[in-house]
Residue, then its C-alpha position, 0 to 999 in steps of 0.5 A: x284074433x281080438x283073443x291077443x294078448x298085449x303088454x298090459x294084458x300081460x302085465x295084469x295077469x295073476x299068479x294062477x293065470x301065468x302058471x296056466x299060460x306056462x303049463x298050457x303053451x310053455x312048460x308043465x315041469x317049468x311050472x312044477x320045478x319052480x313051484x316048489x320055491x317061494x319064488x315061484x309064486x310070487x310076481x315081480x313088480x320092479x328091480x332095481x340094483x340088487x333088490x327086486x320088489x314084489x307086487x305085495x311090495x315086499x323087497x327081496x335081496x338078489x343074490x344070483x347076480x343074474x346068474x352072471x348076468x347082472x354084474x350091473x344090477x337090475x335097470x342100472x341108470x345109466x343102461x336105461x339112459x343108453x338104450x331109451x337115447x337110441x330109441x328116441x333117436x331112431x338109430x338104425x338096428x340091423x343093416x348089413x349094407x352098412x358098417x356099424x360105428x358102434x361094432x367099430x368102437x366096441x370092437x376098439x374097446x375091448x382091443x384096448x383093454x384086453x392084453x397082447x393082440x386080442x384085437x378082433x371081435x365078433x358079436x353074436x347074441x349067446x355065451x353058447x353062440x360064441x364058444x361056437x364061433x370060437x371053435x369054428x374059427x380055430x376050425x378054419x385057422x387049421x383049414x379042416x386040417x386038424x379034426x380034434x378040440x379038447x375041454x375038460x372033464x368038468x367043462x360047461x360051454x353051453x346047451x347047443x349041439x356043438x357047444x353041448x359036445x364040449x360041456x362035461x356037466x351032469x346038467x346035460x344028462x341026455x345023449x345028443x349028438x356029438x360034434x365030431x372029435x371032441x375029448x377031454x382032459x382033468x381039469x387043471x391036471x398037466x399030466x391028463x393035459x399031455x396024455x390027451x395031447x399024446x392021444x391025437x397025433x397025427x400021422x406025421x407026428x404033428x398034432x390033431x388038435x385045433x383047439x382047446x376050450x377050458x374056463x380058468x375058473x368054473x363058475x359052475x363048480x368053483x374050481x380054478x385052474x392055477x396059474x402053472x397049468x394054465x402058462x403050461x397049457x399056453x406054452x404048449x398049444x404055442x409049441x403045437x400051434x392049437x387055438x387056445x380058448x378061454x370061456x369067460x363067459x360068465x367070469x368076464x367084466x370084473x365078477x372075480x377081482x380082474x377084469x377077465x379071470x386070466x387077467x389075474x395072470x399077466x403076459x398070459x393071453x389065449x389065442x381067443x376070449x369069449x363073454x356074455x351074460x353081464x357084457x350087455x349090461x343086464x339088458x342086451x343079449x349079447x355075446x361075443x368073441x375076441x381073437x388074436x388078429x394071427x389067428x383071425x386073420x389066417x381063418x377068415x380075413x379074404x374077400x371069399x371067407x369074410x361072411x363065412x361066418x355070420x348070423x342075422x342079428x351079429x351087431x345088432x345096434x342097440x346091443x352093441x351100443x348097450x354093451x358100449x355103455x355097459x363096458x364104460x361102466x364096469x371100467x369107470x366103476x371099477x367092477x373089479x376093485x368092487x368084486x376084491x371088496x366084496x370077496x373079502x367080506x364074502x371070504x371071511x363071512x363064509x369061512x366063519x359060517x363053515x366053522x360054525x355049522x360043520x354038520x352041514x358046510x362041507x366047504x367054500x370056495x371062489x374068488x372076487x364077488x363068486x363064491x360057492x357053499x358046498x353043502x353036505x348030501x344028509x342023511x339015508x333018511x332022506x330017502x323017504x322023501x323019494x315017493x314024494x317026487x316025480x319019478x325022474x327026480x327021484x332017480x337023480x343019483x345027487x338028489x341028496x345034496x339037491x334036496x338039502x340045497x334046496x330046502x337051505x335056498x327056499x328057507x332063505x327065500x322064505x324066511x329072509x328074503x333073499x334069493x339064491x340058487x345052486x350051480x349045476x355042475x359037480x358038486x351042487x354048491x351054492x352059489x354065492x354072487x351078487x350083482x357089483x353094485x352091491x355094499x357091504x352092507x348087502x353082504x353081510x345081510x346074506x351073511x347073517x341070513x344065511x347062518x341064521x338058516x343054517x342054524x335051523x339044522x337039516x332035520x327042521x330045513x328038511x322037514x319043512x320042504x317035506x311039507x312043501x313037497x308033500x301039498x303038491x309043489x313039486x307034482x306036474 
């Protein structure tokens, strides 16, 4: 096998040899659908902060925040230094005959610094993995008793089969199986609230539902639930003793002004909590879910059910160590003062652009350092740009708004250095969020891109992605 590819091997390869490594053992479309971006055809050699620098040493402002992942930046200083120290001391990585002192003290941690008793943690490795274990825990909470979880009409939990079932997102457009007894609600709507509610009695009047599942600010479309709904939606889960989730999966560790966007409201604490994405700093993958010691204790604390729920890599040493440090920094830092910083300079910034480019801006929304540019979908005259698409694109009912989004985030790439992407949820926004480590003066630097590209009008943007479209980018 002296075929093998190895680190430097790898780090060596071309444009065209990764594109045909991809086509050939990864994935055709993958290369298609982001071929039709600048980005796709560039390679990166370093990250740094909020700046990437490429191997033609241009420098390019990220803008994506990792899409939640990198509330600390790219190789923050002090991560490395956590990771490269438990390296270099050999600390053991996976043992399950051994307690580990860093799932203990991270464990600690976050007791400390979440409010009422969510005091019990568990660590897996994905935002989906952990909303599993949430709705598995509320399962068992209720010993099989209930049969019903609720979630919202816009939700997005994830793309595994169970937290699949609990995602609402357009994204997921495929029919997969279902979990059994799922059912939503309007989001941030009371009135749809009850009337599921009211829909999954019991037979003896009680409740069928064992959990609700929602996100107090949706990342993926900017919408926000008010702090009426959400205190309603406690109380009355209280009142009927169902399991209250909150995913802050990707709103966790200061991204919009509070340490956790529930925290904006205070005395409201869910029965559980669960994160990802920036919890391992930019390097772990790590997730994991915190749960009011009732309810944890009730599910699982006995000698028969105490690894009922488990997976190999749960408190692996090096994620739980880098989280540990990952979570001093954004304390220390104040990643939440931060995120108020740069949302007023992101909230007023935008709300200008709106003004000044009202043929293109249907509206901006969000809160902290996450922001959303809601574009308007273009004229019929984008049709003729359908022949030029793969057939599945072509039939996407949002196409429209996909197209004048993307010709906007290729510009912005293209022309200005600055990398984007759109949510995928209702609506398409563009979204807007840097890592925390960012100043002002990053800020407003996309700012002054972004209406410079707005300026360009949808007929030049367009035109210039037919061009693209039309040499083949898109095409498999």
């Amino acid at each position: 096998m002296n075929d093998l590819l190895d680190i430097a091997d790898a780090e060596r390869l071309t444009e065209d040899q990764v594109h045909a490594l991809y086509r050939r053992f990864v994935s055709r479309s993958q290369v298609s659908l982001v071929g039709a971006f600048g980005f796709g055809h560039d390679r990166v050699e370093s990250a740094e902060g909020c700046w990437i620098t490429l191997r033609d040493g241009r420098r390019i402002l990220d803008f994506t925040g990792g899409i939640g992942v990198l509330n600390h930046g790219h190789n923050h200083p002090r991560i490395l230094a956590a990771r490269r120290n438990f390296a270099e001391q050999r600390r053991m990585e996976v043992h399950k005959n051994y307690l580990s002192p860093y799932v203990a003290a991270l464990s600690h941690n976050l007791a400390r610094l979440l409010p009422g008793d969510l005091d019990v943690s568990y660590f897996p490795n994905s935002g989906a993995e952990a909303v599993e274990g949430a709705v598995k825990l509320a399962y068992k909470y209720h010993a099989g008793r209930r049969g019903t979880v609720l979630h919202t009409d816009i939700s997005f939990h994830g793309k595994l089969l169970g937290a699949g079932s609990l995602t609402a997102s357009p994204e997921l457009h495929f029919d997969y199986p279902r979990i059994p007894g799922t059912d939503y609600f309007g989001y941030g709507d009371l009135d749809s609230f009850a009337l599921a509610l009211d829909r999954h009695r019991a037979i003896d009047g009680g409740s069928d539902v064992y959990a609700v599942v929602l996100e107090p600010l949706s990342a993926s479309s900017l919408r926000e639930c008010s702090g009426e709904f959400l205190r309603e939606v406690r109380r009355l889960c209280t009142e009927q003793d169902i399991v209250l989730v909150f995913d802050e999966v990707y709103t966790g560790w200061g991204r919009t002004g509070a340490l956790f966007h529930f925290m904006h409201h205070p005395g409201l604490v869910p029965d559980v909590v669960t994160m990802s994405k920036s919890f391992g700093g930019g390097k772990a993958s790590i997730a994991g879910y915190v749960a009011r010691e009732p309810v944890f204790r009730r599910a699982y604390d006995n000698l028969q059910d105490a690894t009922l729920h488990s997976t190999t890599y749960y408190g692996f040493g090096e994620e739980t160590a880098t989280a540990l440090e990952a979570v001093a920094v954004a304390v220390e830092d104040d990643y939440p003062g931060r995120a108020r910083k740069l949302g007023a300079v992101l909230e007023a910034g935008l709300r200008d652009i709106a003004v000044r480019h009202p043929a293109l801006v249907a509206s901006t929304a969000g809160s902290g350092a996450l922001h959303g540019v809601f574009l308007k979908a273009g004229p019929a005259s984008l049709d003729r740009l359908v022949p030029l698409l793969p057939a599945a694109l072509g039939r996407d009912p949002r196409l429209r708004t996909k197209l004048i989004t993307g010709a906007v985030i290729a510009a912005l790439y293209r022309d200005h250095g600055v990398l984007t992407f759109f949510g995928s949820n209702h609506g398409l926004p563009l979204i807007v969020a840097p890592p925390l480590v960012a100043e002002e003066p990053e800020a407003e630097t996309f700012l002054r891109a972004l209406d410079e590209v707005l300026g360009q009008g949808a007929v030049r943007l367009l035109g210039r992605l037919a061009g693209e479209l039309a040499a083949g980018r898109l095409r498999p």
